[in-house]
C-alpha positions in Angstrom: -89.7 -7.2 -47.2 -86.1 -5.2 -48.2 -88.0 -1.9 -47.4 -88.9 -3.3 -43.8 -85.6 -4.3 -43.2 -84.0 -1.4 -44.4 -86.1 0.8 -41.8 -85.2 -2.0 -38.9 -88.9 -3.4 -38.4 -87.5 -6.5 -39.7 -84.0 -8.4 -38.1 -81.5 -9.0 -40.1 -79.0 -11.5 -38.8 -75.5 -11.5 -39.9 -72.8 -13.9 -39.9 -71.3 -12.2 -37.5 -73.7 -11.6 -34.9 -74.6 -14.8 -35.4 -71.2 -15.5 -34.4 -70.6 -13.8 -31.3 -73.8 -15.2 -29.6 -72.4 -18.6 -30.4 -69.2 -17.2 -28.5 -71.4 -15.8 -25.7 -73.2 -19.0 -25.3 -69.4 -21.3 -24.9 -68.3 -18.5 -22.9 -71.0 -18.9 -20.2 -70.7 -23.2 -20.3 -68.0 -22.4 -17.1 -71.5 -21.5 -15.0 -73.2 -24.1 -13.2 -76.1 -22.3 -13.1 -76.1 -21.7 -16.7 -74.9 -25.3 -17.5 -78.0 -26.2 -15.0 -80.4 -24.1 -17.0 -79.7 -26.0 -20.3 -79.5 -29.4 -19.2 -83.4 -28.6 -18.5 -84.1 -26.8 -21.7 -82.5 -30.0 -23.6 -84.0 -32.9 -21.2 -87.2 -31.5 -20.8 -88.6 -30.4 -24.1 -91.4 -31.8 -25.3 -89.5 -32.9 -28.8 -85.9 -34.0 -29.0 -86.0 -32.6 -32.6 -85.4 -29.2 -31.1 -82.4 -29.4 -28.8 -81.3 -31.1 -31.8 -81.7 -28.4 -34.5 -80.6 -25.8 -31.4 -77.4 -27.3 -31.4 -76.6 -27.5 -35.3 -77.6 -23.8 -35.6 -75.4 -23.2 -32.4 -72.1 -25.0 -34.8 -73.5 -23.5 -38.0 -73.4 -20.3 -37.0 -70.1 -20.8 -36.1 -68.8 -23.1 -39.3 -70.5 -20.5 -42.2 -69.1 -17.3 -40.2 -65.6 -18.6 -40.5 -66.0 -20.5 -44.0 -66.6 -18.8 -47.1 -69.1 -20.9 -48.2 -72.8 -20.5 -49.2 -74.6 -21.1 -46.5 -77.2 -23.5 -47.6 -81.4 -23.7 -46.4 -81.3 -26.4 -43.6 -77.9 -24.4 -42.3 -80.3 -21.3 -41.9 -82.8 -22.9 -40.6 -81.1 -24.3 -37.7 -79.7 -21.0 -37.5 -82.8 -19.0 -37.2 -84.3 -21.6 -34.4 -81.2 -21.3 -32.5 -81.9 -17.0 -32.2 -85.3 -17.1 -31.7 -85.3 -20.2 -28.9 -82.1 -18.1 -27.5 -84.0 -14.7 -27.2 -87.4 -16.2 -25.5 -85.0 -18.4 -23.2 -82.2 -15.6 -22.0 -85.3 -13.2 -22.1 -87.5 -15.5 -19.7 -84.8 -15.7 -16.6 -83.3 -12.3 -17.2 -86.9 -10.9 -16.1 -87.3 -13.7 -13.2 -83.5 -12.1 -12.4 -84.8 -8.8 -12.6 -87.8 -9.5 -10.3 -86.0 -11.2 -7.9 -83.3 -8.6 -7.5 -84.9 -5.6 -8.0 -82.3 -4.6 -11.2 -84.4 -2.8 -13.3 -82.2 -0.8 -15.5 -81.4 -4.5 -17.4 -85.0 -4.5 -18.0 -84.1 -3.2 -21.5 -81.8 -5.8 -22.5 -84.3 -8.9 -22.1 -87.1 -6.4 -23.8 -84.6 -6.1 -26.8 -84.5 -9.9 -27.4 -88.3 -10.6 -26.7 -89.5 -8.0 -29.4 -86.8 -9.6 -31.4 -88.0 -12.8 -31.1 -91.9 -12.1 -31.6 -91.2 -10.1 -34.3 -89.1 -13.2 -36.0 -91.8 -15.8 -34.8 -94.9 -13.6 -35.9 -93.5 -12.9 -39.8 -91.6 -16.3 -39.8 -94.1 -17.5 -41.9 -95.3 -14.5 -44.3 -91.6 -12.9 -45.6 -89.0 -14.5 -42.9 -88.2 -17.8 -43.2 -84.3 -18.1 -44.1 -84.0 -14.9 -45.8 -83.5 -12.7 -42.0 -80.1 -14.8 -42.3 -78.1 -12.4 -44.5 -75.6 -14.5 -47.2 -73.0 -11.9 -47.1 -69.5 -13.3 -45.7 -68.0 -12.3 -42.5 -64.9 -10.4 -42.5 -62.1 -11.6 -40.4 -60.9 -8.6 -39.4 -65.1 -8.2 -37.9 -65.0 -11.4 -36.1 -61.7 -10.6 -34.4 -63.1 -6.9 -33.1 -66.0 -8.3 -32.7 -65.2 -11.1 -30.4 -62.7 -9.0 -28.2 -65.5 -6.6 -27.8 -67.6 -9.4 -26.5 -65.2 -11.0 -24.3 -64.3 -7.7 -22.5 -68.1 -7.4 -22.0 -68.7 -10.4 -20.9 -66.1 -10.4 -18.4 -67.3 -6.9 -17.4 -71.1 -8.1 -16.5 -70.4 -11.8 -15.5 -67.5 -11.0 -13.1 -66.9 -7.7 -12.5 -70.7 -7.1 -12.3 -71.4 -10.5 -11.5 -74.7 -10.4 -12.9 -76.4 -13.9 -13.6 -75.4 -15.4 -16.4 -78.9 -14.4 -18.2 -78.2 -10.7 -17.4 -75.0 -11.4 -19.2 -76.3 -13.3 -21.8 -79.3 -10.9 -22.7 -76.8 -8.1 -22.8 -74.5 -9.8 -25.0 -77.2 -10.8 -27.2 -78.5 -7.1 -28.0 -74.9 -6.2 -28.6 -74.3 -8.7 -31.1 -77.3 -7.9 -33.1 -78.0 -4.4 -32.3 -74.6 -2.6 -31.7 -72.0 -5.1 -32.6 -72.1 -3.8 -36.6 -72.0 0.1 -36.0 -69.5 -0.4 -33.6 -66.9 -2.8 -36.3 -67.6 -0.4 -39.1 -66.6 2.7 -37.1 -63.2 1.0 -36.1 -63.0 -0.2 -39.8 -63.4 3.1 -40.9 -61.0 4.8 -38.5 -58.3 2.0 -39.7 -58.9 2.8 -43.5 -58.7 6.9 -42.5 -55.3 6.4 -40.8 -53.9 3.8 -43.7 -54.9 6.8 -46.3 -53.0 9.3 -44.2 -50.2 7.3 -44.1 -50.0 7.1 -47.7 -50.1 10.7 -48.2 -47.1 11.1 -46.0 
């Protein structure tokens, strides 16, 4: 299971990406559209137990990414539902967005979180289960870059753009788990080069 994470076939979830899709998904509670959208994902599903456990991963992956503690089973869990049900749902009306509209350069944003998801749901129960949630602590200093970097794109797609708020959500989403970590480390590195030239001054 390490090998196939190392090379990517796996997800691996961090704190932090877990982190800024939880920020993405309070960001978009000021659409009505949006707002709409979950009311009938929580209302209408066929077992309360769900919405339930969607909404503690939603505040776990918020409480463990600022805390230092270990996150425990359940916590991950909860966690792991709420990516995978927030994949298939942000996935389902980005396409029916897509169709309707004719954008079809997004069409690789919702296809990012549907191979996520399947590829979660289809191991989930051979080497997944709470292990895809990684145990290593968020940074501050990534959470902070991290969350600018999502707010400026979210306010770039929802209304610059104004793309629905799946469009928005779906591109978020692959950000946070995809791009999000390359992009922190590069500006972490960059800080650490300029403190070590400062020194040699």
């Amino acid at each position: 299971m390490n090998f196939l994470q190392r090379v990517g076939l796996i997800p691996r979830f961090t704190e932090v990406s877990l982190f800024l899709s939880s920020v993405t998904f309070l960001l978009l509670l000021s659409d009505a559209e949006f707002v709409r959208a979950l009311s009938g994902f929580a209302f209408t599903n066929f077992a309360v137990m769900i919405p339930i456990a969607y909404l503690l991963g939603l505040i776990f992956s918020f409480y463990y990414a600022i805390s230092n503690k270990k996150t425990p089973l359940f916590a991950k869990v909860c966690m792991l539902l709420f990516v995978i049900l927030t994949n298939f749902w942000v996935a389902f009306f980005a396409f029916i967005s897509i169709l309707r509209e004719g954008n079809g350069y997004y069409i690789i944003f919702p296809l990012l979180n549907l191979i996520q998801a399947f590829i979660i749901l289809s191991l989930v129960s051979v080497v997944m289960n709470e292990r895809c949630i990684s145990d290593e602590n968020a940074k501050p200093v990534e959470l902070f870059i991290g969350t600018l970097l999502i707010c400026f794109l979210f306010l770039i797609s929802h209304f610059v753009l104004k793309n629905y708020w799946a469009i928005t959500f779906s591109i978020c989403l692959s950000y946070s788990s995809v791009i999000n970590d390359a992009v922190t480390k590069t500006f972490q590195g960059r800080i650490k080069l300029t403190e070590k030239r400062k020194k040699k001054r």
